[in-house]
C-alpha positions in Angstrom: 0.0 0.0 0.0 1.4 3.3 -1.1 2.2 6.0 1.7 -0.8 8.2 0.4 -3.3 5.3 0.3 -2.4 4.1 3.4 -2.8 7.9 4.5 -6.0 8.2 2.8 -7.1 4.7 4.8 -5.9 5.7 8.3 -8.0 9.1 8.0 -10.9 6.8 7.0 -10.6 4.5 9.8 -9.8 7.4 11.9 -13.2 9.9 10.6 -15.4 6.4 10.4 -14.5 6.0 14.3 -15.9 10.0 15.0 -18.9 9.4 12.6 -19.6 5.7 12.4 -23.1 5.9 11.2 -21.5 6.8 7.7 -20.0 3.9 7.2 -22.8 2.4 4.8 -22.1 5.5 2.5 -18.6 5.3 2.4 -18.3 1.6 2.4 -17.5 2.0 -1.8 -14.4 4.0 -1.3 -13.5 1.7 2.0 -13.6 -1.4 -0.2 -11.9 0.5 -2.8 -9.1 1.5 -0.7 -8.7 -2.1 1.1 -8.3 -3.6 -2.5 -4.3 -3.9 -3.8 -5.0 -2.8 -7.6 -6.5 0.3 -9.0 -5.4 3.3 -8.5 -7.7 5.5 -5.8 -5.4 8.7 -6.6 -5.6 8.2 -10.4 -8.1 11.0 -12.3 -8.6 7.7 -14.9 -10.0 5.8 -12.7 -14.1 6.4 -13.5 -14.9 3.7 -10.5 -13.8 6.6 -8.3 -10.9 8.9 -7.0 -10.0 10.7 -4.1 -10.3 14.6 -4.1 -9.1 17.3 -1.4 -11.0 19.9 -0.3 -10.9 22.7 2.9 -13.7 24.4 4.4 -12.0 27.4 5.3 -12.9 29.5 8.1 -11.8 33.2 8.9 -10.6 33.9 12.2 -13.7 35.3 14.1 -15.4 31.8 13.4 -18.2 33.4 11.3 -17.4 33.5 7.1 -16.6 30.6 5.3 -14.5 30.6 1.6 -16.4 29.5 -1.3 -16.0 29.1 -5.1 -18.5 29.3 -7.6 -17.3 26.0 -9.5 -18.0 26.1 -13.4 -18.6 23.3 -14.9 -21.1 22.4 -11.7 -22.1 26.0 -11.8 -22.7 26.0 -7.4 -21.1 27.4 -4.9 -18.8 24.9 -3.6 -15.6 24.8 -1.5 -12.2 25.0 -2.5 -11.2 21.7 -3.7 -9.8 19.2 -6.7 -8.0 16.2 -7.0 -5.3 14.9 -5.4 -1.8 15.2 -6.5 1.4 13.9 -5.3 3.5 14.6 -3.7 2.4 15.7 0.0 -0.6 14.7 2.6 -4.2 15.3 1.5 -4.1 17.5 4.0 -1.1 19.4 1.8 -3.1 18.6 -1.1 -6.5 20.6 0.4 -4.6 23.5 1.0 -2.3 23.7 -2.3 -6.5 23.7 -3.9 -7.3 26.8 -1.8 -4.3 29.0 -2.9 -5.0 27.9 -6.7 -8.5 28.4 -6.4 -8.5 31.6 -4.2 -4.9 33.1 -3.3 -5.8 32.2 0.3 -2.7 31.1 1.7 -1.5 30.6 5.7 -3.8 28.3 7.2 -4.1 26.0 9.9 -5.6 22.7 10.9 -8.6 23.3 13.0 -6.9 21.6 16.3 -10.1 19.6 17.9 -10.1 17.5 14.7 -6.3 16.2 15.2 -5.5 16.1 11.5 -8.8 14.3 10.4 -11.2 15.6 7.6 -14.3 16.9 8.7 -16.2 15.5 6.7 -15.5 12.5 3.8 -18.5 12.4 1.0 -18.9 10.2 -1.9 -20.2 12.2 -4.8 -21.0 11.9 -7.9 -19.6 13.6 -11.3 -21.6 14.7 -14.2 -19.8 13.6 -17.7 -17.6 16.2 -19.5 -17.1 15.6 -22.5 -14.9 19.0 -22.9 -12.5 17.1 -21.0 -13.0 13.8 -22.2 -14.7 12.1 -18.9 -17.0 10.2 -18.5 -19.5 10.5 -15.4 -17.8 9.1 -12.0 -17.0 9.3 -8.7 -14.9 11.5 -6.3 -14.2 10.7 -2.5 -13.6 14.3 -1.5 -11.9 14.4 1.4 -13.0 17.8 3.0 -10.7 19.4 5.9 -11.2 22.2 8.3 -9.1 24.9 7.6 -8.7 28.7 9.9 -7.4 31.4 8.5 -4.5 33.6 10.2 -5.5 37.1 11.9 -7.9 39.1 9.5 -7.0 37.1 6.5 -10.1 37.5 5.1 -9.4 41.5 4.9 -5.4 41.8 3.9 -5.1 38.4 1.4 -7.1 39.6 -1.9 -9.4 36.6 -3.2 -7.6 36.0 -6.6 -10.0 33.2 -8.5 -8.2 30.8 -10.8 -10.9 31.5 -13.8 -10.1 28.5 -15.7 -11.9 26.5 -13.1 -13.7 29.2 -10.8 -15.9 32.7 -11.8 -15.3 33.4 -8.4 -14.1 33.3 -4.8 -16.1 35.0 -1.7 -16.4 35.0 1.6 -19.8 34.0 2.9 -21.0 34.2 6.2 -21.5 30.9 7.7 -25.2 30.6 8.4 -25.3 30.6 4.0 -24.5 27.6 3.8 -27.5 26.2 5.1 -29.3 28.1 2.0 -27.3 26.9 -0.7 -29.0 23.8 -2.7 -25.9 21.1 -1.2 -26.9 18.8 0.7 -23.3 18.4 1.4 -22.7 21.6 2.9 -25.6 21.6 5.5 -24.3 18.3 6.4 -21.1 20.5 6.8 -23.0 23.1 8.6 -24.2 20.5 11.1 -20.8 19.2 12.2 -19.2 22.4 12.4 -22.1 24.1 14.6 -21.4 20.5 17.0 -17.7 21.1 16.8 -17.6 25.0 17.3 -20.3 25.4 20.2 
């Protein structure tokens, strides 16, 4: 087992042990990650790949970062695939200063390193990029922004992928047509009160 799948593995055993009633949900990327061929990191692979994502934070607890993806067209957080070398955890954060110049972060310390939340989606085909529909296991971290870095780092959206970056207050993402982020807006109002 590789040094990033075994990574990718432990955080799974690790989250699954925090939140175990997801374990039917994930059980496709568990099996897929306990299986010796295939590669889980490999954008090819249309069974499924792992992704990185952050949800990013500002330092008074209250905005969150968001892109407005384009191909999905939604509001989304930073995120994309994997790509070595690094942690996911590098990996997350490498996708927020492409996506949005955010740089500096932190791990959020009450999660010890682990994702905040791990979700199995599924992609829409692209035939612009020659993919077929498929599935990522995004990998989503909690990430805190340094001192007021919400007001000195300017959002910079990379527009090949993004129209734009914002900050969002919090409560937002309850409104926003994810089911993924209010799930995401459950576990952090748990983790943060």
């Amino acid at each position: 087992m590789t040094g990033q799948r075994a990574e990718a593995a432990g955080q799974l055993a690790g989250y699954l042990a925090r939140y175990p009633d997801e374990a039917a949900r994930l059980a496709a990327l568990a099996a897929q990650l306990a299986e010796d061929g295939g590669d889980v990191f490999g954008r090819a692979n249309m069974r499924g790949h792992i992704t990185t994502s952050a949800i990013v934070l500002d330092a008074s607890l209250s905005r969150v970062l968001l892109i407005h993806h384009k191909t999905l067209d939604r509001w989304l957080q930073p995120g994309g695939h994997y790509e070595a070398p690094g942690s996911l955890w590098d990996s997350a954060l490498r996708e927020v200063a492409e996506e949005t110049g955010v740089q500096g972060l932190r791990a959020h310390p009450a999660l010890q390193g682990l994702p905040l939340d791990i979700d199995s989606h599924a992609i829409p085909a692209n035939p612009r990029k020659q993919e077929g529909a498929h599935w990522h296991h995004d990998y989503a971290y909690l990430a805190l922004a340094n001192q007021d870095a919400a007001a000195s780092q300017a959002l910079s959206a990379q527009l090949d992928e993004v129209h734009a970056a914002a900050w969002r207050p919090l409560a937002q993402l309850g409104n926003l047509p994810s089911d993924r982020l209010r799930t995401v807006l459950r576990k952090l109002a748990s983790l943060l009160a």
